[in-house]
N, C-alpha and C positions, 0 to 999 in steps of 0.2 A: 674343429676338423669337419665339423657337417659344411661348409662352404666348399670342400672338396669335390672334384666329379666320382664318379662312381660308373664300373663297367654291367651292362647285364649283354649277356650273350644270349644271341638271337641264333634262327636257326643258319643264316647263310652268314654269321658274321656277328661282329657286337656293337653296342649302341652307346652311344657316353651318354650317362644323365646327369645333369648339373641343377644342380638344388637354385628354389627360385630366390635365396637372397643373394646369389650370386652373378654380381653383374659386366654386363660382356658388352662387346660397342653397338653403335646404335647400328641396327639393320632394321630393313624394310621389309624383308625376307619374312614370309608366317612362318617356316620351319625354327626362326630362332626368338620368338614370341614365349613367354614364362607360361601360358596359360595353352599352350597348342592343345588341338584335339584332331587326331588323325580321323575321325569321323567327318567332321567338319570338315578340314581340309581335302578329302576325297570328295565330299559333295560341293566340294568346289570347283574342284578339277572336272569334276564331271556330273552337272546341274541336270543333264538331261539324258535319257534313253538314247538319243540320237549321237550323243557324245560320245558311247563307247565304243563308238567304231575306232575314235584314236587312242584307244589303251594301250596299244605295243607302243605307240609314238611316245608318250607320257609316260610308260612305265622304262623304256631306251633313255630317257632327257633325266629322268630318276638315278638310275643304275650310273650316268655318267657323273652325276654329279655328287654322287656316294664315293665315287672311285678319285675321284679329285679330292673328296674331304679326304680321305684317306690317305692321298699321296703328301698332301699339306701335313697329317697330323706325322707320318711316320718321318717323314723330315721333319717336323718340330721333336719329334725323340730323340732320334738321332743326333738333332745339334745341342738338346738338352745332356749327353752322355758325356763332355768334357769340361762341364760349368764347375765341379767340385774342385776338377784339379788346378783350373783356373783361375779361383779363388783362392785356393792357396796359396799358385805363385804370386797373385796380387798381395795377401797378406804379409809373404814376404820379404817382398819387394819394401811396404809399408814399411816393415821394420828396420829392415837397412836403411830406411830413408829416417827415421827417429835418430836412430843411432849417431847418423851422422850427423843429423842436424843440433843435436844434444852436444856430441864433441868441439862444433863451433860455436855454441853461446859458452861453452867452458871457457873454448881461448878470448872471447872479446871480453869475458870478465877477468881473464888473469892479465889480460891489455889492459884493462880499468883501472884495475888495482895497481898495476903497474905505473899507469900516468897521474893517481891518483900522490903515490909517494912521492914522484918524480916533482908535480906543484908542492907540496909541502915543505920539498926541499929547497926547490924554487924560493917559495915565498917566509920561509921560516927567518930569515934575514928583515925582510921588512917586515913582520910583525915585532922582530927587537928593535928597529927602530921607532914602530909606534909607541910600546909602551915607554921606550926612552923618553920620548918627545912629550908625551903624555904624563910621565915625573915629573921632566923637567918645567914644564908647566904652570904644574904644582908646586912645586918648590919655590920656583922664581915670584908666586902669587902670594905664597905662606910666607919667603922670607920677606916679600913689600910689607904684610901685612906685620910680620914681625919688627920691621924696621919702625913701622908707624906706630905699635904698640909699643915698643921702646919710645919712641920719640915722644909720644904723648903722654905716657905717663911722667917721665923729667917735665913735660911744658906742664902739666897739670900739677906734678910736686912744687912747680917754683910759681906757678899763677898763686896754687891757694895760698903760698904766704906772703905772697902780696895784694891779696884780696881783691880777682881781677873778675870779677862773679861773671861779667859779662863775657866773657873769651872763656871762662870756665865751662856755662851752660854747655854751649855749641862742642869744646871740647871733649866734656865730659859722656855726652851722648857718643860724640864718634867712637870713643874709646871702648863704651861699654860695647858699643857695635860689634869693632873688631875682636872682641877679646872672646866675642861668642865663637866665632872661626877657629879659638884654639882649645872648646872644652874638652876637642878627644884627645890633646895633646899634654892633659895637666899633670902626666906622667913625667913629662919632662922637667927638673928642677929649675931650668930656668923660666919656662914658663907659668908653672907654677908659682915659684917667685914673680914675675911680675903682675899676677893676679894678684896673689897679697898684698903689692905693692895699691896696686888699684882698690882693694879694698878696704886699705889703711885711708886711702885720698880719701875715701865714699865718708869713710865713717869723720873722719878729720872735717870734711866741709861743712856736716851735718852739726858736728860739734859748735866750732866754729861756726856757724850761720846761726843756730840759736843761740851764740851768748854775744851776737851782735842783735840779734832783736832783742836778748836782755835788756842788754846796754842802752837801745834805743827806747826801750819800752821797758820800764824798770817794773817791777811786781807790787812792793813797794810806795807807796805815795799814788800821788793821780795825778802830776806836774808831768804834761808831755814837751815834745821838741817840737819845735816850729814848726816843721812838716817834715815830707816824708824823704828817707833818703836815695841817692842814686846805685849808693851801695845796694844799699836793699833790696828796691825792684828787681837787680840785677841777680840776687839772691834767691828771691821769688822764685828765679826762673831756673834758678842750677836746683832748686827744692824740689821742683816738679819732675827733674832726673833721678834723683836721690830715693831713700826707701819712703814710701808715703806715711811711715809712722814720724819722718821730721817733718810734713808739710802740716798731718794731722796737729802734731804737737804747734807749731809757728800759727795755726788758727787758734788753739785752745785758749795760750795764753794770749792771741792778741786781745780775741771777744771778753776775757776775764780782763786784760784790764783796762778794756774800753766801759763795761760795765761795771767796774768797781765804785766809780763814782755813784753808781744805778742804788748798789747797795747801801752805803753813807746813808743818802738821802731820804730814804725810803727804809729806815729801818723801821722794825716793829715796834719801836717805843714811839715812833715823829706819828703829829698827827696828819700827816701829806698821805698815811700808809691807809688809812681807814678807807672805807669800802667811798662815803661822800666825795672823797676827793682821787676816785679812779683815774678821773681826764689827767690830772697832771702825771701820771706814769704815763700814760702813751702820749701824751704831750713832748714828753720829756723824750723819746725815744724816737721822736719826729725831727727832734733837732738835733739828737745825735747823729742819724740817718742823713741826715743832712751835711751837718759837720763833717761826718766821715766822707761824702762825696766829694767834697772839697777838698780835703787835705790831702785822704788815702786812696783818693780812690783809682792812681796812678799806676802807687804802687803796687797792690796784688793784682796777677792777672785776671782777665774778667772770666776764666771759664772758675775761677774759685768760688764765685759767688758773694763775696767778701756779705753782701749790704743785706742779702738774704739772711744770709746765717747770722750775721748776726740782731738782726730780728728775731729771727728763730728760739738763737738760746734766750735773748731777752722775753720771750716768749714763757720759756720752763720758768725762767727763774720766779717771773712776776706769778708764775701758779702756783710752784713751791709759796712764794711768800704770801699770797694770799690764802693759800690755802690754811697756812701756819695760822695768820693772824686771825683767818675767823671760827678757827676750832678755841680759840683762847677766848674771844670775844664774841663767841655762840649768842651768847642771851642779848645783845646790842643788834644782834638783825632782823631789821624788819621787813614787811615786804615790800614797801615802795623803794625801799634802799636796797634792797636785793636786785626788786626787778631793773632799779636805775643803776647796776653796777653793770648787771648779764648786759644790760641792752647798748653800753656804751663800750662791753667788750666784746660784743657780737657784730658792732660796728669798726671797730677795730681789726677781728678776724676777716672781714668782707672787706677793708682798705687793704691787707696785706693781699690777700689772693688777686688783686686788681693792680697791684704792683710788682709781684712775684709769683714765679710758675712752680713753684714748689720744689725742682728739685732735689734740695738739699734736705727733706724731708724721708729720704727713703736712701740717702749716705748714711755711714756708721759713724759718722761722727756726729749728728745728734739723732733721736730719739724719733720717731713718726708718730703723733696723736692719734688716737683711735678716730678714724671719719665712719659715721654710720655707715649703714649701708644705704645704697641708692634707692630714691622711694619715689614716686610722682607726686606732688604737692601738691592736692586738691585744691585750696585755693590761691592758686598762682593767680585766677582772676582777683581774689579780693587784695593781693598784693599790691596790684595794679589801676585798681579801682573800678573793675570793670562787672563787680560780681556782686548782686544785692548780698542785703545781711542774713537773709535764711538760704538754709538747707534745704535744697528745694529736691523733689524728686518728679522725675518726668520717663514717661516711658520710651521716649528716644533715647534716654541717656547711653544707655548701651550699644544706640548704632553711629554714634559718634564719636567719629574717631577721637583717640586719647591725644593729650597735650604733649610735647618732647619732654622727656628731661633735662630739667636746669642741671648744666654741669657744675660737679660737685665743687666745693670748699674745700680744697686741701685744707685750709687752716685752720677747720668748724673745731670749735673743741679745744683747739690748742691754747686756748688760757680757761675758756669758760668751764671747759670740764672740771673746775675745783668747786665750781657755786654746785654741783649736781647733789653732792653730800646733803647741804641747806635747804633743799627745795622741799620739803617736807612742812619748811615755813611759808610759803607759795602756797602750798596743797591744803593747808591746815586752814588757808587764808579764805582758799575757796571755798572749802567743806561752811565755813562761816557763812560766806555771804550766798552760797545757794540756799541754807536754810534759813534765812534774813528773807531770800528771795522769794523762798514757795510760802514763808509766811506774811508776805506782803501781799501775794497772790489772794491769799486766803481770804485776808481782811478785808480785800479790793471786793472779791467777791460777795460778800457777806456785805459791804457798805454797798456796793455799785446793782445787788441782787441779779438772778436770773437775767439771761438776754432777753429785751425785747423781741417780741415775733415775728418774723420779716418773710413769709411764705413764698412773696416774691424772689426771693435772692438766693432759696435753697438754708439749708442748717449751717448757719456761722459757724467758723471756730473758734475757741477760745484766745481772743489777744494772750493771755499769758502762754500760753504755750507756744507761739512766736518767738517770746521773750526768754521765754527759756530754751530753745534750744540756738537762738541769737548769743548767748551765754556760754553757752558749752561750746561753741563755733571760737568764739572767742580764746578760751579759756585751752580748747588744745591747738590749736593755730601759738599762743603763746608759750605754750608748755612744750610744744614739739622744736620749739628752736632755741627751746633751754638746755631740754634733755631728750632723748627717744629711749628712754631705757626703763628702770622702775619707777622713776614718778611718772612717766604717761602710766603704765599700770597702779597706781596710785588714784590718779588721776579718776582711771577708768572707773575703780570702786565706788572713788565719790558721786561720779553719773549716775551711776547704779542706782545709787540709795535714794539718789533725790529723784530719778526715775518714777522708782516704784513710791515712795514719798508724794509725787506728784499724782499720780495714777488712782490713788487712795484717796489721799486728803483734797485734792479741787475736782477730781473724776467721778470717782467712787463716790464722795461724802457727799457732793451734791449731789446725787440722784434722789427725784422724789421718792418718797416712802408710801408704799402703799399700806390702809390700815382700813380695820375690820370695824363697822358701827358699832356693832356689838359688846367685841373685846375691847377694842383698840391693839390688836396682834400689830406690830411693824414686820411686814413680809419685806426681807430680803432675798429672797430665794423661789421658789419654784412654789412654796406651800400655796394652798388653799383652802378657805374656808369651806366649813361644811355648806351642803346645798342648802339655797336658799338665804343665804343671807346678802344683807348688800352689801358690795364694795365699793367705798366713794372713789368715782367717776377723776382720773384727771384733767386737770384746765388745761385751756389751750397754750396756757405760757408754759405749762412744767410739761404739756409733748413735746413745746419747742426748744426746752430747756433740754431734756432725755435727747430729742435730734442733735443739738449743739455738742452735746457730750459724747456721744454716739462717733458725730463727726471728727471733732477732737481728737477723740482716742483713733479714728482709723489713721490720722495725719502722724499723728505720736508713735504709733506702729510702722510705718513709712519708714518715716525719717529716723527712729531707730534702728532700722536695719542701716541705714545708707551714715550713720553715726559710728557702727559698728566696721562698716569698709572702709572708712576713711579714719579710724584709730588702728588698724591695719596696718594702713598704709605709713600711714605715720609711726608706728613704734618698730623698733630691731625686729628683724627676723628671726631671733632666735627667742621671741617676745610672744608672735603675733598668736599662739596656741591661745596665749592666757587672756585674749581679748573676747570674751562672749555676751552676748546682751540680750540671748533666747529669755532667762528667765524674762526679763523686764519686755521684752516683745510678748511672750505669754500672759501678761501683767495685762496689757495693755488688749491684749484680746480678749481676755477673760471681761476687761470694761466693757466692751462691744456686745460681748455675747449678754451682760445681765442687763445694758440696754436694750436689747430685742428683745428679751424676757420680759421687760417691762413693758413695754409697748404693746406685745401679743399679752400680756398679762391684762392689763387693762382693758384693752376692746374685746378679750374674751369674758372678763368678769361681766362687761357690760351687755354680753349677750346672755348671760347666764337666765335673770329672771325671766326674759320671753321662752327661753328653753322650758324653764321649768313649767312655766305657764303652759306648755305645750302638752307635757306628759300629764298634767292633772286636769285636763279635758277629757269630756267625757263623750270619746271618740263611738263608742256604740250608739250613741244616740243622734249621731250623724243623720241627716234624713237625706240630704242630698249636694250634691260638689257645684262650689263656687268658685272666687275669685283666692286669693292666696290669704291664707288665715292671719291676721293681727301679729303671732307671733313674728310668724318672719317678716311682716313691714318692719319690726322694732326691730329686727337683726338687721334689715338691710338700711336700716335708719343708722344704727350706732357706725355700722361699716363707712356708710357715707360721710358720717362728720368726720372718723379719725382716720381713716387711710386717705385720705384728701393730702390733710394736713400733714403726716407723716412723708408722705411721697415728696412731697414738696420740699418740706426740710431735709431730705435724702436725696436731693438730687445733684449732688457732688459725691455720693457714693452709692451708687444706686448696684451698686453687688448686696448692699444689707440690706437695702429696699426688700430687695428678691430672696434673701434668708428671711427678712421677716413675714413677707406674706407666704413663706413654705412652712414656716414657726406656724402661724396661724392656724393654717390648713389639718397641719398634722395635731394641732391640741382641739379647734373649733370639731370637725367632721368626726372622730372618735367620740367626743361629751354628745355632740347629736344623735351619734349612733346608741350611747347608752341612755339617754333620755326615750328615744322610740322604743327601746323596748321596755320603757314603765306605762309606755301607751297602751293598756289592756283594762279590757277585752277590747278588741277592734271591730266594727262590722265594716262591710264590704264596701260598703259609701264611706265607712270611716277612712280605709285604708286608701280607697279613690282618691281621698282626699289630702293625704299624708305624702301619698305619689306625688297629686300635683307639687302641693309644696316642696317637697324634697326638690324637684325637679327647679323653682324657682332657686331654693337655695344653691343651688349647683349652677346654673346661669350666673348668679350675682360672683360667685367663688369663681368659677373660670373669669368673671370679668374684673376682677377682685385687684389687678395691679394696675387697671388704667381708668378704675372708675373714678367718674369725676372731672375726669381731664380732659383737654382740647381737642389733644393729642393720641390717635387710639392706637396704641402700641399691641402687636404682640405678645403674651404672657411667656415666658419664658417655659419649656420644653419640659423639665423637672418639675416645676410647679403643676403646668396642665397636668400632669401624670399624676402626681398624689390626689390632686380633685377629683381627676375623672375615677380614678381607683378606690377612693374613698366615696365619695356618692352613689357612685355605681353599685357599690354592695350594698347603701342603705335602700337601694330603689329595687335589687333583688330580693330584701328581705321583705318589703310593701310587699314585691309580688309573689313571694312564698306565703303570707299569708293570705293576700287574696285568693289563692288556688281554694280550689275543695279539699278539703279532707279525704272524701270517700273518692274511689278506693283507697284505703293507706298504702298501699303497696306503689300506687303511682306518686301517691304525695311524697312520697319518704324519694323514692327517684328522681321526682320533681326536685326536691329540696336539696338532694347530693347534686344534683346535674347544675342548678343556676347559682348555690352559695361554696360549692366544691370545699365547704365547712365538714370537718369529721367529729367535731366537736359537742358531745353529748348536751353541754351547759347552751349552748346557742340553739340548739334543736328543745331544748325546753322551753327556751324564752319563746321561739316561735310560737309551741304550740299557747305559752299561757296568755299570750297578745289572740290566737285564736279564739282565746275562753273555753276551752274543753275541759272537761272534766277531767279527776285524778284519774277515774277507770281508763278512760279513754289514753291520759298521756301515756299508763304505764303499758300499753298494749303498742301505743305508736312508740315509745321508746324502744321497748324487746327487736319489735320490728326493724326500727332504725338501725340498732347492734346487728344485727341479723345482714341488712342489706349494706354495710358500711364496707369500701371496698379492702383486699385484702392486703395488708400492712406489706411493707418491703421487706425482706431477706435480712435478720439482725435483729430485727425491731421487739422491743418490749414492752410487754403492760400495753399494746395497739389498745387496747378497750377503753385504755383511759387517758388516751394521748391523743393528739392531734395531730393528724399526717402532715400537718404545712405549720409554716414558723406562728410564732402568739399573733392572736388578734389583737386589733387594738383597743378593744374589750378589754382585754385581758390585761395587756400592758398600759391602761388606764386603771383598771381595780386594783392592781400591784400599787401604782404609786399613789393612790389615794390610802394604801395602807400604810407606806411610809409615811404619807404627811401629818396622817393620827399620828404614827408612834411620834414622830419629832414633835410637834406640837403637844403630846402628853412632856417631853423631857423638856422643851421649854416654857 
């Protein structure tokens, strides 16, 4: 209601005031402006002094036009006084006008409803005549069809005893046709009866048609008819209407006793039956196949498959009987008479699938063979002759696309599967001749000695390892198209054994021995002799011998793994868990690794006496710094003659090159480190002089994997990093002991800040390379405790631990304590 006007009474009269969100039409007029100001607007009317001379004028043009709103509004009242009743009579008026108009949609519905009966009556007449005509329809359809099914069962009662097979078939269908038309009628007695009647004929024909294939094909004997009959064929074909347990039955016994002759001749007593004389059963079955196309092949229709199946069952039977005859005659098989049975029945399975599509292989009337499951044949090229005799491994092999699958063999299996029992005499055969084989290896080796050295051509492999895994290539390519089942896992054992067999006995056994002047110790292992003694030196043939070996076993490792995807691939899936070869891949690393051991073993022993020679110089008496001291020529001399050579016979696996000069690094730079600190007392020239050298040894070590050669390669990233971190500490510990001592407080700073060592034992060695006295060390010790920084949050016994992981000091003293003990137990 605040949009409403509102009265305020003035003194000559009253004023309407209309609220400003109330809007009124557009005027030009300031009087009807929302925001007016009567101030305003009088100094508009009259801007000037001079102007109020027309103020009666202005205030008359005012008054008149007050007096007209006025007469306008009192006429708007006044015509405003009859609006109510107006509206009423309008509402009225409304309603009478509903009223009526409600009354007339009443009557055009009771008209509706009226013309609505009026059509029904209408047309209820010709709706009986449609559903009449719509019976009669039906009726006149049901009784043709009833006429016919009468008729046809009399033509088919009086055909089957006159045996008219051909007029039967086509019949016989029709009938069955029609008789579907009357299954909701079988209430009715007569048509009920004549389905009986019909399925008297069914059962009668069926009878009848098999004791005419009796007749023609007697059980009995193995004397046939000339050929085939017309009856018959024509029989064939009323069979294919009939229930499929007579058509089943009319194949059963034909294939029986077309094979019975199969059985006579081939009994288990004749010697035709033995495993040597396999050809003439599938000989035999070639000419039956034959036979039969000639005679029969007329008469069954060809969706039966007549020529298939009976390959097929001849197929069972000859597994039944072989399998019989060689569970009886076990100890008579051998393996060339084995392998020449599978192999001329595996050629036999591959003639059938090339003459037949299998069908009748997955019907109920005979049996399906187990076919593996589908696998890619690695060597489809050596099938074809396109694929050398080794196992090769190459690093594209992975971005090459894979070969299609050969489509499968229906037939795989369907005789051979009875040899699978016997393969064990197969397996037993090989187990033989690979251990004939690795000790032929042996002997070869032993007669033919060590490979010659050929630094040119890189580290030979061993021929026998060729030959052996040429073997194994062989041996499951043959096995996998015997069986894929437990003899490839068999199989798989026996790789195994002569695996790690080989890895030991031609790998392992030939590696040179390393042996002490002294004792005569054989080092296999990691040990070493106490300092100071000598370790003979190996020759150039047994580095090249440890490189060949070296090589060998990384090729064995290879092609083991790629031995292991392709026995995968080859055996069942439900197989392929039990196929593993990590131990023997382990076997075969573990060879790799004790020939880097020997290698770094060797030219480290060979560094040892110039070490030693180092530490028993009597570095105090040092007067002044030269050229690089005697010891390390003889270090950089020994380095020179064998990492030459090694590199060279490593250069077909040059990833162990680079383990073994990081072997090197990490066993040479630790013994040096522990030799400078038996360099005591040191003076200051002494120590100048330790620097330089350190400093040469560190040059020849960073250049340590391309000395000698043509060719200057970059050291590899992991290597540079153990040198530089391992020298670097010997060249900080030169210059912890060159510092002054005085003041302790800066030395002990000095000595935290450049070896970041918290290690009380290594801050002694310092000082006793200083040559300070016990007073003195135990003052710079307290000190040292004193300014050692403060351990982490957790930490225990900090006083006697060391803030960062062992030196390798320290993890050198440890294993030269196990090498006593093991050398005390051996």
């Amino acid at each position: 209601r605040s949009c409403e006007p509102r009265l305020e009474k003035l003194s000559d009269g009253f004023l309407i005031c209309f609220p400003p969100s109330l809007q009124v039409f557009p005027s030009q007029d300031p009087l009807d402006r929302a925001d007016f100001n009567a101030v305003e607007y009088i100094n508009t009317l009259f801007p000037t002094e001079q102007s109020l001379a027309n103020i009666d004028e202005v205030v008359n043009k005012i008054r008149l036009k007050i007096r007209r709103l006025d007469d306008n509004i009192r006429t708007v009242v006044r015509g405003q006084t009859n609006v109510g009743q107006d509206g009423r009579q309008a509402l009225e008026e409304a309603q009478k006008a509903i009223q009526q108009l409600f009354g007339k949609i009443k009557d055009i519905k009771d008209k509706a409803e009226k013309s609505e009966q009026m059509v029904k009556e209408i047309t209820r007449d010709i709706k009986q005549l449609d559903h009449a005509k719509r019976h009669l329809t039906t009726s006149i359809t049901t009784l043709n069809h009833l006429h016919m099914l009468a008729g046809g069962v009399d033509s088919l009662e009086a055909m089957t005893r006159r045996r008219q097979y051909g007029e039967v078939a086509n019949l016989l269908q029709g009938v069955v046709n029609v008789l579907e038309h009357f299954n909701k009628y079988m209430g009715i007695p007569q048509i009920r009866q004549l389905s009986e009647r019909v399925k008297a004929a069914q059962n009668e024909l069926g009878q009848q048609i098999l004791a005419d294939f009796e007749e023609a094909f007697p059980s009995q004997g193995t004397k046939r008819p000339g050929g085939p009959s017309n009856v018959l064929r024509d029989a064939c074909l009323v069979a294919n209407v009939l229930d499929p347990r007579i058509k089943q039955e009319i194949i059963k016994k034909f294939i029986k006793q077309h094979l019975s002759e199969y059985l006579v001749l081939f009994q288990e007593n004749q010697d035709v039956a033995w495993l040597d004389k396999i050809d003439r059963r599938y000989a035999w079955i070639k000419r039956q196949l034959v036979d039969y196309e000639e005679k029969y092949g007329r008469m069954f229709p060809q969706e039966w498959c007549m020529t298939e199946r009976i390959a097929v069952e001849f197929c069972h039977v000859t597994r039944t009987e072989l399998a019989k005859i060689m569970r009886t005659r076990a100890k008579e098989i051998e393996v060339k008479l084995l392998l020449f049975a599978i192999q001329r029945t595996t050629n036999f399975e591959g003639l059938l699938a090339k003459r037949f599509s299998g069908c009748t292989l997955a019907d109920g009337t005979v049996k399906k063979a187990e076919v593996p499951l589908p696998t890619t044949n690695p060597f489809l090229e050596d099938e074809a002759g396109t694929e050398t005799d080794e196992i090769v491994i190459e690093k594209s092999d992975t971005d090459k696309p894979k070969k299609p699958k050969v489509p499968d063999n229906p037939f795989h299996g369907i005789v051979s599967k009875c040899f699978e029992p016997h393969l064990y005499v197969y397996i037993e055969s090989q187990d033989k001749n690979l251990g004939e084989l690795i000790d032929r290896f042996v002997a070869d080796f032993k007669a033919q000695g060590p490979p010659k050295p050929n630094v040119d051509e890189g580290g030979a492999v061993l021929p026998s390892c060729a030959d052996l895994f040429v073997y194994y290539k062989k041996c499951m390519v043959q096995c996998s198209q015997l069986s894929t089942g437990e003899p490839m896992i068999a199989l798989t054992t026996i790789f195994q054994k002569y695996l790690r067999e080989y890895a030991w006995k031609i790998l392992s056994g030939n590696l040179p021995k390393t042996t002490s002047s002294s004792g005569g110790l054989t080092i296999t292992s990691l040990l070493k002799e106490k300092e100071g003694s000598e370790v003979a030196k190996f020759t150039l043939e047994e580095l090249c011998l440890i490189c060949s070996i070296l090589s060998t076993a990384e090729y064995c490792l290879a092609t083991t793994q790629q031995l292991e995807e392709k026995l995968k691939e080859k055996v069942d899936a439900s197989l392929v868990e039990r196929i593993n070869l990590t131990g023997e891949m382990d076997t075969f690393s573990i060879v790799i690794s004790n020939s880097i051991q020997l290698l770094v073993q060797d030219l480290d022993a060979a560094c040892d006496p110039a070490l030693t020679a180092m530490s028993k110089m009597q570095w105090q008496n040092v007067e002044h710094v030269g050229d690089q001291s005697p010891y390390v020529t003889s270090v950089i001399l020994h380095i020179k003659q064998n990492v030459p050579i090694i590199r060279d016979n490593l250069a077909s696996t040059r990833k162990y090159f680079t383990q073994f000069c990081i072997k090197f690094a990490n066993s040479f730079i630790p013994k040096f480190i522990n030799h400078l600190f038996k360099c005591k007392p040191i003076s200051m020239v002494g120590a100048e002089q330790l620097l330089l050298d350190t400093h040469s040894l560190k040059m020849v070590l960073l250049d340590l994997p391309s000395i000698g050669s043509q060719v200057v390669r970059k050291a590899p990233a992991s290597y540079t990093k153990i040198v530089v971190k391992g020298m670097t500490r010997a060249e900080m510990i030169l210059k912890v002991v060159m510092a002054p001592h005085e003041p302790p407080v800066v030395f002990v700073d000095n000595y935290i800040k450049l070896l970041s060592d918290c290690s009380t034992d290594t801050f002694q060695k310092i000082l006793d390379m200083k040559g300070l006295k016990r007073s003195e060390q135990s003052s710079m010790l307290d000190l040292f405790r004193q300014r050692l920084p403060a351990p982490p949050s957790g930490a225990e016994n900090a006083g006697s631990l060391s803030l960062s992981a062992p030196t390798p000091e320290q993890e050198s003293s440890r294993i030269r304590k196990l090498e006593k003990l093991i050398k005390k137990r051996l």
